[in-house]
Structures are given as structure tokens and as C-alpha cells.
C-alpha positions in Angstrom: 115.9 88.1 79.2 115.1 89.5 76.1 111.6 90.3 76.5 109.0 90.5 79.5 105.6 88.9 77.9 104.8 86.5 81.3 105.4 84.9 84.5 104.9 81.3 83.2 107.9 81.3 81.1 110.2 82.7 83.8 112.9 80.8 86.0 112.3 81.0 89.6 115.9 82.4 89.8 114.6 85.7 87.5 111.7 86.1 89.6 114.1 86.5 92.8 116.3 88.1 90.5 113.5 90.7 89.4 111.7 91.2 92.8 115.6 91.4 94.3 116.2 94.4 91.6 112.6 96.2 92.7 114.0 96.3 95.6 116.7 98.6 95.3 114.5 100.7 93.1 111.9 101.0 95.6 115.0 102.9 97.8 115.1 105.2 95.0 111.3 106.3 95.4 112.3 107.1 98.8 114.7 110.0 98.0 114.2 113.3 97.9 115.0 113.3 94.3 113.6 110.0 92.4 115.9 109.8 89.6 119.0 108.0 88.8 120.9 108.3 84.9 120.7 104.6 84.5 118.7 104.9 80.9 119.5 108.5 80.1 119.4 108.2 76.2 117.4 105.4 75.6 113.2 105.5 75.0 110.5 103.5 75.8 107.2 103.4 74.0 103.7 102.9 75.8 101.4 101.6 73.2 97.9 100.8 75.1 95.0 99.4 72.8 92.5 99.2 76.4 92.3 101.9 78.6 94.9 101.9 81.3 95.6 104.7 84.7 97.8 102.6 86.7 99.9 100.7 84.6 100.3 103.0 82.1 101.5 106.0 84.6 103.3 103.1 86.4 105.6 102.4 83.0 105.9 105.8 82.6 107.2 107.0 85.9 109.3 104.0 86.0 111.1 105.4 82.6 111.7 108.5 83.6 113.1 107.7 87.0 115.3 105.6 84.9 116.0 109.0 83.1 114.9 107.3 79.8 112.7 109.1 77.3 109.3 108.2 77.0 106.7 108.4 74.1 103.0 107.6 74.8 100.3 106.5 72.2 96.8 105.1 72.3 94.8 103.9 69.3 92.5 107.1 70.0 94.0 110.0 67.4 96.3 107.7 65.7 96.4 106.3 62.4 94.9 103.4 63.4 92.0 105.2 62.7 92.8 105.6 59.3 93.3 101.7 58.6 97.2 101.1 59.8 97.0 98.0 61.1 98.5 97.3 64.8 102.4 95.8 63.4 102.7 98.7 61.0 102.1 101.1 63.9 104.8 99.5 66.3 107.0 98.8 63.2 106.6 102.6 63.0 107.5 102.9 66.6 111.0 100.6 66.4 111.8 102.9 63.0 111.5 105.9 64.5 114.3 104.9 67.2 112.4 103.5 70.3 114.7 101.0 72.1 111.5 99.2 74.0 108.0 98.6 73.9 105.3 98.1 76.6 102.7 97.0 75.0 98.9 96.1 76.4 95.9 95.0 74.5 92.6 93.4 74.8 93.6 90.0 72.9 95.7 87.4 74.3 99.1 86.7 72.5 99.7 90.1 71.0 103.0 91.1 72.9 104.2 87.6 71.6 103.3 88.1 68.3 105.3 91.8 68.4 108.3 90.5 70.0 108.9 88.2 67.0 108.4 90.5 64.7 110.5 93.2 66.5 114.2 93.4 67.5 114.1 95.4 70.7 112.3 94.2 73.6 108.6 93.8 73.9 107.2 94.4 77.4 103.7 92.4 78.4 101.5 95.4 80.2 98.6 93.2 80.0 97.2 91.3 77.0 93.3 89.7 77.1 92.8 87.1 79.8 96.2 85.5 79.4 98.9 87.2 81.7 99.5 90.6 83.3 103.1 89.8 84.5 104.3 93.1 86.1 101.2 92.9 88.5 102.4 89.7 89.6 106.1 90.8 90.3 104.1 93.7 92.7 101.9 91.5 94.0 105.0 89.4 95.0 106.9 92.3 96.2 104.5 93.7 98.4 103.9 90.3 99.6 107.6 89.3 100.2 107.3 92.7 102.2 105.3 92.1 104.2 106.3 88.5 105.7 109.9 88.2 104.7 109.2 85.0 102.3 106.9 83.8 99.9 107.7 80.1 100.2 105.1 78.4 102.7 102.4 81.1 102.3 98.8 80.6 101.3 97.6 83.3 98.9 93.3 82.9 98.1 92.7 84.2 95.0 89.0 85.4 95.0 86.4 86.2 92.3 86.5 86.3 88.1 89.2 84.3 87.8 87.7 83.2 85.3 88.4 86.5 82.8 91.6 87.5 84.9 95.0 87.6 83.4 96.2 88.8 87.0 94.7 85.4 88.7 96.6 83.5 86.1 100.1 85.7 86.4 100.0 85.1 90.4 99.1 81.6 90.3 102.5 81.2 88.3 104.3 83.5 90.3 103.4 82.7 93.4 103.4 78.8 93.1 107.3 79.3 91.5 108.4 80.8 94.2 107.0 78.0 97.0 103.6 79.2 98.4 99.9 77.5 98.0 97.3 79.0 95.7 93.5 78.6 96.3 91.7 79.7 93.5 87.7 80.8 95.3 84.8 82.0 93.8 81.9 80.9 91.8 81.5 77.6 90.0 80.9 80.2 87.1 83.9 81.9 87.2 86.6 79.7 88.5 87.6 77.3 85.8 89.3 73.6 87.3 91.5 73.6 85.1 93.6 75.8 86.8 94.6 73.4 89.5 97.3 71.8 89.4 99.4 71.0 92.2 100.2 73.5 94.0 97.1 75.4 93.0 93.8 74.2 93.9 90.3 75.3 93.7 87.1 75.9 96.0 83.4 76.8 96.4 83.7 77.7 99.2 84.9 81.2 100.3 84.9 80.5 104.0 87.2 77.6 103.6 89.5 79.8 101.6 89.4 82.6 103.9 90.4 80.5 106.8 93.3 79.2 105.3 94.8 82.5 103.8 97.5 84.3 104.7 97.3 86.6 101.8 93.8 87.5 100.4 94.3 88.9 96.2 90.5 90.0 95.3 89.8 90.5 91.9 87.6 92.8 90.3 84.0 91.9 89.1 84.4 92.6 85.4 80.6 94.9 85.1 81.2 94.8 81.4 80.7 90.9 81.1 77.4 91.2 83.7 75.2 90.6 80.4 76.8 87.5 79.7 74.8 85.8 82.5 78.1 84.9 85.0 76.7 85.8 88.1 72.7 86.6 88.4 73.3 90.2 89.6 76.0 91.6 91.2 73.8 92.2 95.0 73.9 88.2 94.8 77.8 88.6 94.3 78.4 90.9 97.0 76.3 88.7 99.3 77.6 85.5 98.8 81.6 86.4 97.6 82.0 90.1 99.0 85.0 90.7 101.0 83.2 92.6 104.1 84.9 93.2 107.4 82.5 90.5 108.9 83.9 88.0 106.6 87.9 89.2 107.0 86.9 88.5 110.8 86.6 85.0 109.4 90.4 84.9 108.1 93.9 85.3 109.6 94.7 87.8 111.9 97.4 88.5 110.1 96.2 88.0 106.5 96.9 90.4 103.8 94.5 92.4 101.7 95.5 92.8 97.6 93.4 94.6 94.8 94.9 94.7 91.4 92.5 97.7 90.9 90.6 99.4 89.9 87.9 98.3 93.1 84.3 98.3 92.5 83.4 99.2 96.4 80.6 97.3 97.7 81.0 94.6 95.1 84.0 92.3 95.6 85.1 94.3 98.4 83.9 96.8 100.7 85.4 100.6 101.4 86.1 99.7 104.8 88.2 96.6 103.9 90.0 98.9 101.2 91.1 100.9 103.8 91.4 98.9 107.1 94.5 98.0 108.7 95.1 94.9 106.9 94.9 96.3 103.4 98.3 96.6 101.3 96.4 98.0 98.3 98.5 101.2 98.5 101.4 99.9 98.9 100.6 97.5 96.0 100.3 100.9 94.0 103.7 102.3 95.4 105.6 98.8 93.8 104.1 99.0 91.0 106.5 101.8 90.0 109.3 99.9 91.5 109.1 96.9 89.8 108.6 98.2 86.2 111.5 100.4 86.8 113.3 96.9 87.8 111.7 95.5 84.5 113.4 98.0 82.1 116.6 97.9 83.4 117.1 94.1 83.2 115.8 94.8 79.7 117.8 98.0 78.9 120.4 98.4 81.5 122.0 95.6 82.2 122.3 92.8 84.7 121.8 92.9 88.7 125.2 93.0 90.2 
């Protein structure tokens, strides 16, 4: 593996591989002292073109628990503002000595583009509405956490799926590694040509609540509102919310996923975010884990 850009091009053997490797780093974020020499001497560069909290501290808590070096930069205060165009400033990057980059930005295909222009590896934080592959490793984690197995699950992905580059990493993800994907929303926002076998899609959010075992509920995008989606976000809540009434309509069992950041009271409500069956947390806890997993297949080595 040379570079990390998205799920779809991965074996199912890496993904076990990868979520086999987060693993072992999670065990690390239990010690007293989260730190191991693994990467001491190399660097990683976080270069985020769309404003980022989680991933961004994710990557870089991940690198320095590796005991790598890590330099941060945003287009804000750089010479991007001065006309450098977006492959000079990561050409910059790779000159200056950096042995990765982790790259997000708001239009699809620009990790890609970077790694074959680059000769150290290109990480995939998140580009435009086509993949946002270390969500899906944590979503798969904290998943495979829970039940002990993937393969034979039914994971209901629910809302924009539309705009999501997280629906379309966990489709692949999850589907590679054996489980059933319902993609639910609105007609508006849940495009059919998504399903394929294993994945399918419905109208209906009862139907795929009662079939779930795992529940991934994506954020209502309120900056694409005045593109005429959904007629109001009160008529969202109402017919697609996740409220403890309709949970009581799922699995005892079923699990709760947020990719964040949760608009509360929209696509799902505080007391869902926060109930018992909720793994949103603990979502955020393997986020770390699995980016730390990321970079050292990438800069460290193989998993023994």
C-alpha cells in the first residue's frame, strides 16, 4: 500500500489487515503513556483545504503517538493567498522533507491527483463527496467491537447520502467485509444508483430501522438547505429524525454511529447521542487508533 486515497480500491484482506493493526494501537491509547518510537524521525504533513476538528486532531494525535513529527497547514495565512496554486504548495511540502501527506479538500479526486504527482504517500482525509476512508476503517472498528464480526450484519445508512463521502466509504467497507447495507432517506437525497448488490435502497425509514443492527446517521448538510433538497429542516426532523420513539422501533441491540459533527434535533436527537445504545464516542476514541494504524502501514512497515 502505497497510498490511502479510498475504501473502494482496497482488498478485503487490507481492510482486516488495517482494522487488525487499529487494534493493537487502540491498546496503546490505553497506557498510561500513549506513545511508542515507531516513526520517531519521520513527518507527516496535515494540509486541510475545508475546515476540519476531528480528523484533523485525529491525524495529528495519531503522528505523535507514533512519535513522528508533525507540521500543520491550512490555506488560511498561506501563500495560497498570494496565488500558489494547490501542487506547488504540497510540492513545497515534499521539498522541504515531509515523508507523508494527509490531505483533505472540498473537490473529489484531489488526493489522487497529489499522489501521482508525489513520491511519498498521499493520505485521503476526506475529498468532496467521493470518499472519506479513515471514517470508514472507525466506523468498522467500532463496529467489529461491538459484535465480534462484520460479516452478516445489517448497517442502515440514514440521511444525505446523497452529498456524503462517509455513506459512500462505508457502503464499500462494509459490504467488502460481508454485511448488508441499506441506504434510507429521502427520494431527494438517496441516489439508486448506489445499490448494487449487497447494498440496497429505501423510502422508508421504518423498514430500515427494523432491519438494522447498526444505525450510521449522517449529518444534514445546513449549507446545501438553499438548494431546495429537503423543504425545511422541521419537515426533516419529522419525517427522518432519529428520536428515541423511533430507536424504539429498531433492534434492541442496534448500534448508534455519527460521523459528526451532530446537528441535535435535526438528524438526531440529544437523547439518542447520548443513550445507551450510542457508540458515537467511542467512534471518536478509534478515530485515533485507526489513523495511527494508517501511517504505519504507510511509514512503518508491515503488520507482523
Amino acid at each position: 500500500m502505497e497510498d490511502f486515497l479510498g475504501i473502494a480500491e482496497l482488498g478485503t484482506k487490507t481492510l482486516q489487515d488495517l482494522l487488525d493493526t487499529a487494534e493493537s494501537m487502540a491498546e496503546v491509547l490505553t497506557r498510561r503513556v500513549k506513545k511508542v518510537p515507531t516513526l520517531r524521525g519521520r513527518s507527516v504533513a496535515n494540509v486541510f483545504f475545508e475546515p476540519s476538528t476531528r480528523t484533523r486532531n485525529a491525524f495529528e494525535l495519531a503522528a505523535k503517538y507514533l512519535s513522528a513529527d508533525v507540521v500543520n497547514f491550512t490555506g488560511g495565512g498561506s501563500s495560497l493567498e498570494k496565488g500558489e496554486t494547490v501542487w506547488d504548495t504540497v510540492r513545497t511540502l515534499e521539498a522541504l522533507g515531509v515523508d507523508a501527506v494527509v490531505v483533505r479538500h472540498r473537490t473529489s479526486g484531489v488526493p489522487e491527483a497529489m499522489a501521482r504527482q508525489l513520491d511519498i504517500p498521499v493520505i485521503n482525509a476526506g475529498d468532496g463527496e467521493h470518499e472519506h476512508p479513515t471514517q470508514a476503517l472507525l466506523d468498522l472498528l467500532t463496529v467489529r467491537q461491538r459484535f465480534g464480526h462484520i460479516a452478516g450484519l445489517t448497517v442502515a445508512i440514514v440521511g444525505d447520502v446523497l452529498h456524503s463521502r462517509v455513506a459512500r466509504s462505508d457502503l464499500y467497507g462494509f459490504s467488502a467485509l460481508g454485511a448488508r447495507v441499506i441506504l434510507a432517506g429521502p427520494p431527494s437525497l438517496v441516489p439508486e444508483d448506489l445499490a448494487e448488490p449487497p447494498v440496497r435502497v429505501t423510502w422508508s425509514l421504518e423498514e430500515a430501522l427494523a432491519e438494522a443492527d447498526v444505525i450510521q446517521v449522517l449529518r444534514i448538510q445546513r449549507e446545501r438547505q438553499q438548494e431546495g433538497y429537503i423543504p425545511s429542516l422541521q419537515e426533516y426532523r419529522a419525517r427522518w429524525g432519529i428520536t428515541r420513539e423511533r430507536l424504539a422501533q429498531a433492534k434492541p441491540h442496534a448500534l448508534i454511529l455519527h460521523p459528526g459533527p451532530q446537528n441535535r434535533g435535526v438528524e438526531i436527537d440529544s437523547d439518542v447521542v447520548d443513550g445507551s445504545q450510542s457508540a458515537i464516542l467511542r467512534q471518536v476514541q478509534n478515530g485515533v487508533a485507526v489513523r495511527m494504524a494508517v501511517l504505519y502501514r504507510l511509514l512503518g512497515g508491515e503488520p507482523e
